[in-house]
Residue frames relative to the residue before (quaternion, step in Angstrom):
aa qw qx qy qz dx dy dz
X 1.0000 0.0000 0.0000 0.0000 0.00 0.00 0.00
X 0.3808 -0.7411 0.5247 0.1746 3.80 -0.46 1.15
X 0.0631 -0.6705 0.7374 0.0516 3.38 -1.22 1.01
X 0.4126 -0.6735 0.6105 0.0588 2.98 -1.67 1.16
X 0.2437 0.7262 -0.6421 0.0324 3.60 -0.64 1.02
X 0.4307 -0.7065 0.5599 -0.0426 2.22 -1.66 1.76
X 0.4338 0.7776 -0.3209 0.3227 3.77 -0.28 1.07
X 0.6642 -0.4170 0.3246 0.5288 3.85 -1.41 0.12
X 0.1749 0.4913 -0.8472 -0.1014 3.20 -1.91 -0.03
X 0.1785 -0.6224 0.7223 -0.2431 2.71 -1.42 2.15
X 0.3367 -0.4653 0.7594 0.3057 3.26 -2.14 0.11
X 0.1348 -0.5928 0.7872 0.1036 3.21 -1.81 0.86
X 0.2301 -0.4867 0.8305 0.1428 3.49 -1.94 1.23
X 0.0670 -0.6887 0.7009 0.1730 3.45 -0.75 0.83
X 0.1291 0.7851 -0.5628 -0.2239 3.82 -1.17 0.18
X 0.4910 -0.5612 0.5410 0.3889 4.12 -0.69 -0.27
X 0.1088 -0.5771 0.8080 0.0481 3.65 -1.30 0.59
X 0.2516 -0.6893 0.6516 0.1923 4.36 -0.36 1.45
X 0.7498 0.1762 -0.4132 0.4859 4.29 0.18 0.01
X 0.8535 -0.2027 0.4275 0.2185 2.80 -1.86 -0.95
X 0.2634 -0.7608 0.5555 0.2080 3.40 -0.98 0.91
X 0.2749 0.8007 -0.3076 0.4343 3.52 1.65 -0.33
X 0.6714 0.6062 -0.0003 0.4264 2.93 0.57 -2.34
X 0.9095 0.1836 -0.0175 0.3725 3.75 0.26 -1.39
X 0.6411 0.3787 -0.2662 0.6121 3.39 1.83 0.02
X 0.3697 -0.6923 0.5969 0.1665 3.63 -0.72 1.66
X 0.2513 -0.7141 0.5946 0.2710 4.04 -0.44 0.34
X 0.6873 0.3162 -0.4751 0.4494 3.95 0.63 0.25
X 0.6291 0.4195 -0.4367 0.4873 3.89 1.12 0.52
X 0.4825 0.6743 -0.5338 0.1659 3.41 0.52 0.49
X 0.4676 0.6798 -0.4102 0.3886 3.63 1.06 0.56
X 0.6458 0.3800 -0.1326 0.6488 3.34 2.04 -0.73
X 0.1787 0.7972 -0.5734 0.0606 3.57 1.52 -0.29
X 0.3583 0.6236 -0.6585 0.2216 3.53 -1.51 0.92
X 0.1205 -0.7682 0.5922 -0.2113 3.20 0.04 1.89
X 0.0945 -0.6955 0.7072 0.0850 3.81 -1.37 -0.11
X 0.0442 -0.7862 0.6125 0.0686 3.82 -0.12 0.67
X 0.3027 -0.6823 0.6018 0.2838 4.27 -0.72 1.03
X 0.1218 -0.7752 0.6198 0.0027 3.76 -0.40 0.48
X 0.0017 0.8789 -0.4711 -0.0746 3.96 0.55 0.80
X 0.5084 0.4287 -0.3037 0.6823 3.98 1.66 -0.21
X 0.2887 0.6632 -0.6903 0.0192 3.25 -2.16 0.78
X 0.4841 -0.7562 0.4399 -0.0204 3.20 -1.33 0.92
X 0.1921 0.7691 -0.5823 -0.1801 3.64 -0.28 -0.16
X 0.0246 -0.8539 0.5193 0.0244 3.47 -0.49 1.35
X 0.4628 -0.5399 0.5738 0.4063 3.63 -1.32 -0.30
X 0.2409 -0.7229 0.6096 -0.2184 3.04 -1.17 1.77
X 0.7942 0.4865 -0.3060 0.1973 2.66 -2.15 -0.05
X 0.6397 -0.5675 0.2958 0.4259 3.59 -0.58 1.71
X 0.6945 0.2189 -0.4037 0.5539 4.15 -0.56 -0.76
X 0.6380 0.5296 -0.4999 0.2502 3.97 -0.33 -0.73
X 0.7494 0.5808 -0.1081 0.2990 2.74 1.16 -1.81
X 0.7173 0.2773 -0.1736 0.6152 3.22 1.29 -1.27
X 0.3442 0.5216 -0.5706 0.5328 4.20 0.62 1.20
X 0.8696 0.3686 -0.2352 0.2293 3.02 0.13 -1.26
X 0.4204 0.6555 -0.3263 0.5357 3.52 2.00 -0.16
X 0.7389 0.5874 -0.0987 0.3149 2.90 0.64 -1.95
X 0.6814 0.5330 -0.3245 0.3825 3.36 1.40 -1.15
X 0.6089 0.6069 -0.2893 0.4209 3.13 1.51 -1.40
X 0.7646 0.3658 -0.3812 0.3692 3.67 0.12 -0.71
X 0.7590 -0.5081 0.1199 0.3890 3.38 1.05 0.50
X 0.3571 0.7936 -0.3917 0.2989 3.36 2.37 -0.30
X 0.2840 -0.6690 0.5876 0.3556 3.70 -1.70 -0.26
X 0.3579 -0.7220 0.5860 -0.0854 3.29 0.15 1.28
X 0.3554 0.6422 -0.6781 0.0376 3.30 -0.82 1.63
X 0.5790 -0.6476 0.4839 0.1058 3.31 -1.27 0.90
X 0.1607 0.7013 -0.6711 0.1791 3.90 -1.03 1.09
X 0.4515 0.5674 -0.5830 0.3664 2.89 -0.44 1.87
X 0.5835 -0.7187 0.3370 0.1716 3.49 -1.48 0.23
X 0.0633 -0.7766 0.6116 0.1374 3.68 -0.38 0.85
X 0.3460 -0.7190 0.4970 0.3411 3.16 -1.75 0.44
X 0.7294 -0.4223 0.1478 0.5175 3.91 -0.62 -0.24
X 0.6307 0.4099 -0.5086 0.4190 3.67 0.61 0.62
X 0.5135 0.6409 -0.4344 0.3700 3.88 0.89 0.28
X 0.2066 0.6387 -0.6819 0.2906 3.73 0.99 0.55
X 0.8685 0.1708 -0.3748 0.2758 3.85 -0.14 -0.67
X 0.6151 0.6086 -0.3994 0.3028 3.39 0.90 1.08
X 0.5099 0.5810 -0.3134 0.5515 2.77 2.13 -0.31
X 0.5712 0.5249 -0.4425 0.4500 3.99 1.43 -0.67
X 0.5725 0.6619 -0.3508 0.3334 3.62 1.02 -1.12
X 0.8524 0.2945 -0.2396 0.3596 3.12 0.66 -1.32
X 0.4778 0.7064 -0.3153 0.4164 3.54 1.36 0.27
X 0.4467 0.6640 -0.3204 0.5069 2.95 1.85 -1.50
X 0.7546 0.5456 -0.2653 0.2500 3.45 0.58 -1.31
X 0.3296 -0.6991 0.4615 0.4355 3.33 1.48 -1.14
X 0.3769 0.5228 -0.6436 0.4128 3.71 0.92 1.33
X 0.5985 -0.4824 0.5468 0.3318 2.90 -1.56 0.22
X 0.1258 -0.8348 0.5258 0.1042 3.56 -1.48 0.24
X 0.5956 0.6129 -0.3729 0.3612 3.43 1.17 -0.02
X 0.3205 0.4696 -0.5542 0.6080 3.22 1.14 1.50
X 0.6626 0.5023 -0.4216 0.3618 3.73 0.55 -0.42
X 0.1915 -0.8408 0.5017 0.0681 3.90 -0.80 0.52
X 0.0805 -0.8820 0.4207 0.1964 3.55 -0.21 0.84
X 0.1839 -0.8120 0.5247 0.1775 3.85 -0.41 0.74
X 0.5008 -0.7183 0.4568 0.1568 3.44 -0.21 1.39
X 0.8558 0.2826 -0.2321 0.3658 3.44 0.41 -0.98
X 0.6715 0.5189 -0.2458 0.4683 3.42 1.59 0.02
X 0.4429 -0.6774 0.4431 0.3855 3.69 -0.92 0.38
X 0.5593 -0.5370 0.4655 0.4267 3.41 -0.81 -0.14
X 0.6876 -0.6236 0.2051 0.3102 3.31 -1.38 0.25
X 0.0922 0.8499 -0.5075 -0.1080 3.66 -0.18 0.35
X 0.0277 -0.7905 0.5937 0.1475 2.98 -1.79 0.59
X 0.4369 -0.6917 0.5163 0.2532 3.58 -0.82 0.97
X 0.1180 -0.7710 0.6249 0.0355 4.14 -0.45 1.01
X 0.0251 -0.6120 0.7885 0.0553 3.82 -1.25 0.65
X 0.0025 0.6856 -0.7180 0.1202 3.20 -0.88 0.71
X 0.1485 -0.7909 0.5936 0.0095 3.96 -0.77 1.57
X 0.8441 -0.2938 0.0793 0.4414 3.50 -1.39 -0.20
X 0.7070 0.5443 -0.2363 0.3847 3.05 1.14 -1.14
X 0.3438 -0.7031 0.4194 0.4600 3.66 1.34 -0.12
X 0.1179 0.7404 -0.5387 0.3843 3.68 0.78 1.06
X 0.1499 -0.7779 0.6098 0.0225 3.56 -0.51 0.75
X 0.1838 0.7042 -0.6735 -0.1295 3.76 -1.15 0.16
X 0.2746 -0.8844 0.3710 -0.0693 3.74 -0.62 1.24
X 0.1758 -0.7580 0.6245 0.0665 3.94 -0.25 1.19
X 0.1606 0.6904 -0.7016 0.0737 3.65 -0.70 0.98
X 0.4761 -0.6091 0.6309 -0.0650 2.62 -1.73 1.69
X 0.0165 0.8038 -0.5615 -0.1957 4.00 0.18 0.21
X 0.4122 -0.7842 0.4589 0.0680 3.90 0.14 -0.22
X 0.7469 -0.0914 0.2312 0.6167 3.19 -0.57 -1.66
X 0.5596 0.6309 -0.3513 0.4067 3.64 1.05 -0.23
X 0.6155 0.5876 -0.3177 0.4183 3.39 1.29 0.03
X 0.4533 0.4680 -0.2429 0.7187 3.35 2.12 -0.19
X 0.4536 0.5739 -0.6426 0.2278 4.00 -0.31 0.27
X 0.7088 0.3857 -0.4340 0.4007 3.57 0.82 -0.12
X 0.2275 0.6693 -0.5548 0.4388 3.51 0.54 1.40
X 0.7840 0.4006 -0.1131 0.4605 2.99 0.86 -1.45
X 0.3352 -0.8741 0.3489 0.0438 3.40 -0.93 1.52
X 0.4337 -0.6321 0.4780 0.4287 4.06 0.37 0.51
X 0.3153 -0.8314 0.4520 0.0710 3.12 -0.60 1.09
X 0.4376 -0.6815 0.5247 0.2620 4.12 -0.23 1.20
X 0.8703 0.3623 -0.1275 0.3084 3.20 -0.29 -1.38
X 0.4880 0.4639 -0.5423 0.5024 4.19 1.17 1.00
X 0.7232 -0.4857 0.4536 0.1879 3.46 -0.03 0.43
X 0.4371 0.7491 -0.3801 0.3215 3.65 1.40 -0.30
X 0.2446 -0.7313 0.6349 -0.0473 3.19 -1.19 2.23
X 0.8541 0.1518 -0.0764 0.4915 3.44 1.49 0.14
X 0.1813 -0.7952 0.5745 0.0688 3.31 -1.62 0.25
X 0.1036 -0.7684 0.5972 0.2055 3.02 -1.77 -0.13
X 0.1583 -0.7230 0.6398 0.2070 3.76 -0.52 0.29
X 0.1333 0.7896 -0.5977 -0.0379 3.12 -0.78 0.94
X 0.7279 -0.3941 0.2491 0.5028 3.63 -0.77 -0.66
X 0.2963 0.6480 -0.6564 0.2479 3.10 -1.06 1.38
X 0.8377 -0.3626 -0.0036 0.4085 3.34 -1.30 0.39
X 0.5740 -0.4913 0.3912 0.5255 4.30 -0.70 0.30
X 0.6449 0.5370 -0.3963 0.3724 3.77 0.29 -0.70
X 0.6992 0.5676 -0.1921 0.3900 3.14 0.73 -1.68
X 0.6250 0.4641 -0.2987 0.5521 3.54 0.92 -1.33
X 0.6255 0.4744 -0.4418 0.4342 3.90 0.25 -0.86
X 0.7817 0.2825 -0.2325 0.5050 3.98 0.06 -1.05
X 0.7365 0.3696 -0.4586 0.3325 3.33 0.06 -0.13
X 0.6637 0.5061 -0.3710 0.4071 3.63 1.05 0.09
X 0.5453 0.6352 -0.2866 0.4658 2.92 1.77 -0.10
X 0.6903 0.4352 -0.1863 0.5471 3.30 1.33 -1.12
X 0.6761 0.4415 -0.4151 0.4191 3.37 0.78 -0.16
X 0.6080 0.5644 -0.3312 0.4496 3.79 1.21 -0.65
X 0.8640 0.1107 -0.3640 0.3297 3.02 1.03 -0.50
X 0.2248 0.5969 -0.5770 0.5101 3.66 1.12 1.23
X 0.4212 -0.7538 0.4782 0.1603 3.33 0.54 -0.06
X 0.4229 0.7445 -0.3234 0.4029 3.33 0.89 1.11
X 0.2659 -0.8495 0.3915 0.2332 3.65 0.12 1.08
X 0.3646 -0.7820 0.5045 0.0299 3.28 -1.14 0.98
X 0.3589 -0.4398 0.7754 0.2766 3.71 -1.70 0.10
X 0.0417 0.6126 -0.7860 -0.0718 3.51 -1.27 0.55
X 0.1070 -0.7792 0.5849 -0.1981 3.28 -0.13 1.68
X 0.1700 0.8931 -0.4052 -0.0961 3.66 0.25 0.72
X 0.5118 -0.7795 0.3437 0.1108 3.70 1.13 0.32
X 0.6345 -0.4295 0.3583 0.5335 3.48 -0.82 -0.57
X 0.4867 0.6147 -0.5133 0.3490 3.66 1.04 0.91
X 0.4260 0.8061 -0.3928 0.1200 2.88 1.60 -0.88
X 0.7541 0.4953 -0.2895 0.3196 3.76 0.93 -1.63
X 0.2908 0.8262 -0.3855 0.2903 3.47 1.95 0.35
X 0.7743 0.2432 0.0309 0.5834 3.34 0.58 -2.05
X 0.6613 -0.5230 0.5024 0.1918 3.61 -2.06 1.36
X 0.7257 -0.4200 0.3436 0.4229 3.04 -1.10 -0.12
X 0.6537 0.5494 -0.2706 0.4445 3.69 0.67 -1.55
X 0.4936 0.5759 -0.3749 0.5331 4.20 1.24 -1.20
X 0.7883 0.2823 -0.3601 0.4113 3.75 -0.16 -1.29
X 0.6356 0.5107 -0.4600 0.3516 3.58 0.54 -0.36
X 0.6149 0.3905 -0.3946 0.5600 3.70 0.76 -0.88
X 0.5113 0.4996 -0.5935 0.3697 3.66 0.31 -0.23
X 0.6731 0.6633 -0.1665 0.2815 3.12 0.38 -2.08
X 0.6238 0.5947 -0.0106 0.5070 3.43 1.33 -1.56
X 0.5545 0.5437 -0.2294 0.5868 3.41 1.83 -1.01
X 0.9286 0.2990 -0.0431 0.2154 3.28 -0.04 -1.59
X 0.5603 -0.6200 0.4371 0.3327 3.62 -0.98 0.48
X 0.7268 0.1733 0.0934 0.6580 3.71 0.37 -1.08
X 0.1120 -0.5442 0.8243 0.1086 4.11 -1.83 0.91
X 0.0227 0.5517 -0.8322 -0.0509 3.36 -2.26 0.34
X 0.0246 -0.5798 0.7811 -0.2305 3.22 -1.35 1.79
X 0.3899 -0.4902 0.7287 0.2768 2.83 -1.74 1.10
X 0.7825 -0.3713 0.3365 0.3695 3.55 -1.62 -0.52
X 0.7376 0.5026 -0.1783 0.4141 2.88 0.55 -0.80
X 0.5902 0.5416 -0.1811 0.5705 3.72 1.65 -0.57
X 0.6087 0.4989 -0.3461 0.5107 3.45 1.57 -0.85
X 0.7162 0.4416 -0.3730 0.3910 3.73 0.95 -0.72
X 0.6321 0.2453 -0.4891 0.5487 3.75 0.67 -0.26
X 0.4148 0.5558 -0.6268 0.3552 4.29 0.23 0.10
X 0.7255 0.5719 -0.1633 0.3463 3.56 0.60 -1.20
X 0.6731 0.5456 -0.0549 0.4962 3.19 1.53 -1.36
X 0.6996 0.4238 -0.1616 0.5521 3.13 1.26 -0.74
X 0.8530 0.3111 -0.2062 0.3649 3.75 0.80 -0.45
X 0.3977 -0.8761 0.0493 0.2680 2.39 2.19 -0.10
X 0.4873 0.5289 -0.2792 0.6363 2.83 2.28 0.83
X 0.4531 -0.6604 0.5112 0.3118 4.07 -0.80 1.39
X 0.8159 -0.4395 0.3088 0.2140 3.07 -1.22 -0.21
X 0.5236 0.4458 -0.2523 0.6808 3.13 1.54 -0.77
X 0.7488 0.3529 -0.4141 0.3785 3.73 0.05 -0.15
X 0.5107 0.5009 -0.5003 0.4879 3.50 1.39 -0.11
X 0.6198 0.5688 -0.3863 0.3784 3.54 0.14 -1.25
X 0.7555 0.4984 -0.2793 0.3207 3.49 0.63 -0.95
X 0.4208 0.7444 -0.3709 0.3622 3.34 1.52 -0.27
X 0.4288 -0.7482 0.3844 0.3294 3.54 -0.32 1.58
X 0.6824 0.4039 -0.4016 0.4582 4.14 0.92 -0.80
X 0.5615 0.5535 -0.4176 0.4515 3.86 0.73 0.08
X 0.1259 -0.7420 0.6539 0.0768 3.11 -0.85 1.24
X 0.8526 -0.3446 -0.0569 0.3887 3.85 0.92 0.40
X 0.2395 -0.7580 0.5717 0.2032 3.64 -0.81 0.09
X 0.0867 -0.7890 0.6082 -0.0097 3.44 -1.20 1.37
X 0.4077 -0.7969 0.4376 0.0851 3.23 -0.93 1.27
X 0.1131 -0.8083 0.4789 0.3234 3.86 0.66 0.11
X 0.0405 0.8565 -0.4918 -0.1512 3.65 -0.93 0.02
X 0.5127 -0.7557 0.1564 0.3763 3.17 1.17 1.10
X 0.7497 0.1236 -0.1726 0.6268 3.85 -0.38 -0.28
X 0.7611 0.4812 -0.2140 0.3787 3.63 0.72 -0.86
X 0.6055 -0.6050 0.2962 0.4239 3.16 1.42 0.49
X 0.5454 -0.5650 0.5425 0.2983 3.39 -1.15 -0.62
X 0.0757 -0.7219 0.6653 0.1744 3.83 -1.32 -0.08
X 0.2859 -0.6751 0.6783 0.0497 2.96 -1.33 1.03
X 0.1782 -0.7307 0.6489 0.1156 3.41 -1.37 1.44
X 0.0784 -0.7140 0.6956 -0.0081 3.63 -1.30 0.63
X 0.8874 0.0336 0.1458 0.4360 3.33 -1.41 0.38
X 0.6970 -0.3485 0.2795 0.5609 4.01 0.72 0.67
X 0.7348 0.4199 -0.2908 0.4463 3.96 0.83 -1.00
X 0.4077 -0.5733 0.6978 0.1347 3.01 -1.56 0.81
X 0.2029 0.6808 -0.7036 -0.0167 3.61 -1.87 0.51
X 0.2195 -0.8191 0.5230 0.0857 3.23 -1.40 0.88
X 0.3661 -0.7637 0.5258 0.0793 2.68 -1.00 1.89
X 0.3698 -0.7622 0.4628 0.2610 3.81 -0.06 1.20
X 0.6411 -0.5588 0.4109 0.3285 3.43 -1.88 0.84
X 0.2415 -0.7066 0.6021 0.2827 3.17 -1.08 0.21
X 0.6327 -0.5497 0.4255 0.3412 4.02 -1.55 0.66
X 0.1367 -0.6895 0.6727 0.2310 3.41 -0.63 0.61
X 0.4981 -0.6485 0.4709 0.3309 3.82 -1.00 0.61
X 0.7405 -0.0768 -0.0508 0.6657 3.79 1.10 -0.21
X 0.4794 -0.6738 0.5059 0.2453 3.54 -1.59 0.73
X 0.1130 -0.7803 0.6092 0.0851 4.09 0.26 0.64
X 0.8692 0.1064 0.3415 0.3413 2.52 -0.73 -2.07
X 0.1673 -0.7599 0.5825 0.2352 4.08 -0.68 0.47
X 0.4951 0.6898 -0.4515 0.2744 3.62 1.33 -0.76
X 0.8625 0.3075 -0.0563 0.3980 3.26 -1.29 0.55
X 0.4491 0.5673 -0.4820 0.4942 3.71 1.52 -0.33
X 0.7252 0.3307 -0.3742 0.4740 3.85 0.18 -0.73
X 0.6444 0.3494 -0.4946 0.4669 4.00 0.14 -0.13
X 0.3420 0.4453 -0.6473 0.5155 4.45 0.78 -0.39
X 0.8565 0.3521 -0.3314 0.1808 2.56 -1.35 -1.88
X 0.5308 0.4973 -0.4284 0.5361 4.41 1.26 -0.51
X 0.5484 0.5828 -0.4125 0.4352 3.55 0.51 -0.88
X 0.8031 0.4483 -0.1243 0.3724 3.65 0.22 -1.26
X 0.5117 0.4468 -0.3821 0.6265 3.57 1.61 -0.38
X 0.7964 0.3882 -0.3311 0.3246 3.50 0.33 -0.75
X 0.4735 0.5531 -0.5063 0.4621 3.49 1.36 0.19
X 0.8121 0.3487 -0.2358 0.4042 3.41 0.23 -1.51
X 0.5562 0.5877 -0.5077 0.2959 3.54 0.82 0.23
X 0.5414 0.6531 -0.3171 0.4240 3.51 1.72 -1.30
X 0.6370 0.6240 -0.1625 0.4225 3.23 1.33 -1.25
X 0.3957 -0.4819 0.6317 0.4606 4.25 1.19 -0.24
X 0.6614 0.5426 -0.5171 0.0299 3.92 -0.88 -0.13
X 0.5459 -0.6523 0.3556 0.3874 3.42 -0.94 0.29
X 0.6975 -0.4702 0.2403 0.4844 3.32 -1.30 1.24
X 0.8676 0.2906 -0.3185 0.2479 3.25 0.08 -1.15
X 0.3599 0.5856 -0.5463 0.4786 3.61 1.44 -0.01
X 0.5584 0.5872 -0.3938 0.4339 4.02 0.27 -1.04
X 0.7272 0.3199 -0.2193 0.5664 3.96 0.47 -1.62
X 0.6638 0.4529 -0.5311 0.2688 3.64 0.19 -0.74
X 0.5541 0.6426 -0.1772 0.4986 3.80 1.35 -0.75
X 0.5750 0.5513 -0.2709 0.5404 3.39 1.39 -0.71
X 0.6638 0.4845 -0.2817 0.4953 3.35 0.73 -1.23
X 0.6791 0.5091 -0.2816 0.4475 3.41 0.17 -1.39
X 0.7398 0.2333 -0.2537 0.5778 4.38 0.40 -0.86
X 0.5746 0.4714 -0.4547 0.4908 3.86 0.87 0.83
X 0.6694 0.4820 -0.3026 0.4775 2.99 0.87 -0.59
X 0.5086 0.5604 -0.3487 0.5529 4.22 1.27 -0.40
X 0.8263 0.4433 -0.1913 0.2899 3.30 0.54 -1.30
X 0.5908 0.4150 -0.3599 0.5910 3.43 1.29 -0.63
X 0.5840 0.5444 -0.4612 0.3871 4.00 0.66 0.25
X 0.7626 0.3002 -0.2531 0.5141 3.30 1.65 0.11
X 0.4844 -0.6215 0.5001 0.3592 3.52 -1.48 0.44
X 0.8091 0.3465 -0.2810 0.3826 3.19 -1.49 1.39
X 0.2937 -0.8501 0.1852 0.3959 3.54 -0.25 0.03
X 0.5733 0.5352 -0.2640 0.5615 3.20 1.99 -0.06
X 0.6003 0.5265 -0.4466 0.4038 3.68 0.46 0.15
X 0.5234 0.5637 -0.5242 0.3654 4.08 0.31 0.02
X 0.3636 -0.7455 0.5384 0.1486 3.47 -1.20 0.47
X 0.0430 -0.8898 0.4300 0.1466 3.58 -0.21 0.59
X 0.3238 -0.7386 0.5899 0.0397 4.02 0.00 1.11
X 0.2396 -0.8009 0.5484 0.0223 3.29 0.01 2.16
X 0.5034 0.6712 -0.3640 0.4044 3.85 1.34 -0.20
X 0.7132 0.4735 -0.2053 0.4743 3.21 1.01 -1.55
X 0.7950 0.3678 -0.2677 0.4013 3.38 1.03 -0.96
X 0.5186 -0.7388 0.2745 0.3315 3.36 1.46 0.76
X 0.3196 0.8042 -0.3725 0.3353 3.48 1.48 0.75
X 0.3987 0.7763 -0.2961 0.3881 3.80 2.22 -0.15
């Protein structure tokens, strides 16, 4: 069964700050803010919400198709993801633009502060959701403001259920946007911290989303601590799962989307969907980068 994700494909420079951002930013100078962070590690990885959650998705056994925009240096990301055996003619190249990048510090505390370049990702709303693959699903993730506006539109009204998954796009759209979003989609994923301006902005807590009769739920990640899943006004927490070493945070929230969107194709219950979330978050943040973990569909009992 083909899932559509909708989203960035970006270059990530990934680098390390060894202290504290705590540590180097005074909170009564932030009107003069001018910081310098030594960063003695860097990366250039493959990135970006649709890349990221394909490349989870592909492993656990999902069909993972991709609609999003590269600019003319992404030839070796568009071979990559073929290499893989997704499809790509959802993928657009914009010649005159670079592709997305984003530049990640990430310090002791696994605290992240993040420069994103969007590029060719500012054209995804060119690209049309496609009728004619058979798609029993979706995901909106992050990707350019245009793109996210029509493609939730065109999927709602193809009649196709969605993730409204809105990310670090979120501080894009007003209050009245998340609601038609909201109004759009089948299922939200917010970390915490997205659920409180989600809330703030639409002006409705959580239990009153969940209760929406076309919502079938809303899951809150909460890193090591797992996630909560809202249903029907109730709240349950699906507990973290150990990660065997702490690497990397990149990409742990797009796994853990990957994994709802398997077990959803699959009929399972939300929280079977998060308990699986946890469990391919918890691999991934044991590696550097967000495409480079390996995920053993045996181990995760997925045979």
């Amino acid at each position: 069964m083909p899932a559509l994700i909708c989203g960035s494909l970006a270059f990530d420079t990934i680098t390390n700050f060894h202290g504290r951002f705590r540590d180097q930013i005074l909170p009564q100078q932030i009107h003069i803010l001018n910081v310098s962070f030594l960063v003695p590690t860097l990366r250039r990885e493959f990135g970006g919400c649709a890349g990221n959650i394909a490349y989870s998705l592909h492993q656990l056994g999902g069909e993972p198709v991709v609609m999003a925009a590269l600019g003319a240096d992404g030839e070796s990301y568009l071979r990559r993801m073929q290499e893989w055996g997704v499809p790509t003619d959802c993928v657009r190249v914009i010649d005159d633009s670079y592709t997305a990048q984003a530049i990640i510090v990430t310090d002791a505390d696994n605290n992240q502060i993040t420069a994103f370049h969007p590029g060719a990702m500012q054209r995804a709303h060119e690209i049309d959701v496609p009728t004619d693959r058979g798609l029993r699903l979706a995901i909106i993730a992050p990707d350019g403001r245009e793109a996210m506006l029509r493609h939730a539109e065109q999927l709602a009204h193809a009649d196709i259920p969605f993730i409204f998954d809105p990310g670090q796009g979120l501080p894009m759209f007003d209050g009245a946007e998340l609601r038609r979003f909201i109004a759009q989609a089948t299922w939200i994923a917010v970390n915490d911290y997205e659920a409180k301006m989600l809330c703030e902005r639409t002006g409705a807590d959580l239990a009153a989303l969940s209760r929406m009769p076309h919502l079938r739920g809303v899951v809150v990640t909460l890193g090591a601590h797992g996630c909560e899943v809202w249903q029907g006004g109730e709240k349950q927490h699906v507990p973290g799962v150990a990660a065997t070493a702490v690497v990397d945070p990149t990409g742990c929230g797009d796994a853990f989307r990957a994994a709802l969107l398997y077990g959803l194709e699959r009929g399972w219950s939300l929280e079977r969907c998060a308990q699986l979330g946890n469990r391919v978050g918890a691999i991934k943040i044991a590696c550097a980068g967000p495409q480079n973990h390996r995920l053993d569909r045996r181990a995760l009992e997925l045979q």
